[in-house]
N, C-alpha and C positions, 0 to 999 in steps of 0.2 A: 281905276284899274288896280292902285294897288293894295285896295282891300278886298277886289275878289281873288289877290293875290295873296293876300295873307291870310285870309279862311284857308286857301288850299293848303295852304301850311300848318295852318292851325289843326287842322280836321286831326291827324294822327294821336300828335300830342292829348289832344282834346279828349279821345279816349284813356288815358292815365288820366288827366288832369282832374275831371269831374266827377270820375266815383274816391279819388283821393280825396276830393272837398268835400264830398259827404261823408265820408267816416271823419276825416279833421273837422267837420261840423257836430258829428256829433258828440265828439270829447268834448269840443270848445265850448257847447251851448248845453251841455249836459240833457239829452234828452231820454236819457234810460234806459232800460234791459230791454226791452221788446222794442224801442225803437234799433237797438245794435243789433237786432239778429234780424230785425226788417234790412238794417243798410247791408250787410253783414251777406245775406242771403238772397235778397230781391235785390236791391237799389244796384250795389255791386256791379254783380254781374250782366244786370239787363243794360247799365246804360254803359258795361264797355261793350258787350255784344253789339249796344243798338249800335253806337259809334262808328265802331269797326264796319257794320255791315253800311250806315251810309255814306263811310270815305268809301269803300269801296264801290259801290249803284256811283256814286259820284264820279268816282275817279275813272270808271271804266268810261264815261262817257268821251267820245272822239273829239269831240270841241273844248273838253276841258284839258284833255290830257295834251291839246296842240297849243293852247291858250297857256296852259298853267294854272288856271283862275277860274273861280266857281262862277256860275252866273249869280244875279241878283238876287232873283227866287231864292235860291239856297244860301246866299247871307242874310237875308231875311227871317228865312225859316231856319236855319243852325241858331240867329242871334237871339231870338223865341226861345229856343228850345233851349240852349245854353242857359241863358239868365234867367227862365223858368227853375230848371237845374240847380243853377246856385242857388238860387230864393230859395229852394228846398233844403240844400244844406246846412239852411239858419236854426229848422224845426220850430218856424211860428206854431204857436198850440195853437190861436183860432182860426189860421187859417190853412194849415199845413193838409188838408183834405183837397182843397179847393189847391189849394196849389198843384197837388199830386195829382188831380185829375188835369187840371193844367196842362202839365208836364206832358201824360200821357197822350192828352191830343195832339199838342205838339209837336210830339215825334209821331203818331200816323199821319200826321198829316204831310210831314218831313218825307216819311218813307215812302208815300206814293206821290208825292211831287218829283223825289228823285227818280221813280220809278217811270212815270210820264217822262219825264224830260230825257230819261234813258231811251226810252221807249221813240219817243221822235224824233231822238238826234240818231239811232242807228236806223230808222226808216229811212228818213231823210236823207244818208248816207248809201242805203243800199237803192235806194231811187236813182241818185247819180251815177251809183256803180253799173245798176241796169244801160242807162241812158251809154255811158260808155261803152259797155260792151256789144249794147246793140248798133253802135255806130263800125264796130271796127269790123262786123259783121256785112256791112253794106256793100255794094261797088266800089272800086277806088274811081274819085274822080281824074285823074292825071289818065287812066290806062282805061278806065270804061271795062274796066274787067272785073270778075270776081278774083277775089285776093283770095281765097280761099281754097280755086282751085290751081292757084298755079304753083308748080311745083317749087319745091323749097329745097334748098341746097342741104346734102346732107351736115351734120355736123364734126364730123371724121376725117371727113372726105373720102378718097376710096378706099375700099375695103377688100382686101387679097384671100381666096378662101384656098386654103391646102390643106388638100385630103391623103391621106395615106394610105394608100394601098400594100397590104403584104402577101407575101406567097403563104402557100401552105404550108404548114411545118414552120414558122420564123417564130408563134407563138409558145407560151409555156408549154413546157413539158405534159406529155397526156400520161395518164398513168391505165 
């Protein structure tokens, strides 16, 4: 548990951390002018967007956000997608293609695993919700009545209406 406790954690940060290691990868390992305007311009921005957009498919889900903790699936696939990521910010020249396509499966594959798993933990949830509401919907067993029609106590309680009546002439002035 507490390493799908710690991806949750990790997820935010993770977005600084990783387009940080590729531009500090590409000083370190000097890999030149068209690859600094590759990290510069693509690498950048796509993997903090991608980041950002799967803490959040993640974090939105109801079971992660009552847990704290990502399911396995998604330390699986962030721990892929991550160390794919960094292998990239070494810039192997023979295999720095293959990497990159890598990378890119990766994360689709990341994005619609979250996406599913979003997807059937809010089913799954709005299934329950149904099941609830159509129970409170029923008879009451104690009373053999519909609860629905019996009448409900105001929440005021009484309510005093006074009207005001005036004579002719009491209003403003007529001109």
């Amino acid at each position: 548990m507490w390493i799908r406790r710690a991806f949750f954690s990790w997820l935010f940060p993770a977005a600084l951390v990783l387009p940080l290691w590729l531009f500090i990868g590409w000083g370190v390992f000097q890999a030149g002018g068209w690859a600094f305007l590759w990290v510069l311009f693509v690498a950048l921005p796509s993997v903090l967007v991608g980041e950002v957009v799967l803490t959040l498919l993640v974090r939105a889900r109801p079971t992660v956000r009552e847990e704290r903790a990502v399911s396995w699936r998604d330390v699986i696939g962030f721990t892929l997608w991550h160390a794919l990521t960094i292998a990239l910010g070494f810039f192997p020249k023979d295999a720095f293609g293959w990497l990159l396509a890598g990378t890119i499966v990766a994360f689709l594959g990341l994005f619609w695993s979250t996406l599913w798993q979003l997807w059937k933990d809010v089913a799954e949830r709005g299934r329950t919700g149904l099941l609830i509401d159509a129970e409170a919907d029923l008879p009451s067993a104690r009373t053999g009545q519909d609860e629905t029609l019996r009448p409900r106590p105001g929440r005021h309680g009484d309510v005093i209406v006074i009207t005001e009546t005036g004579r002719s002439g009491d209003g403003p002035a007529e001109r």
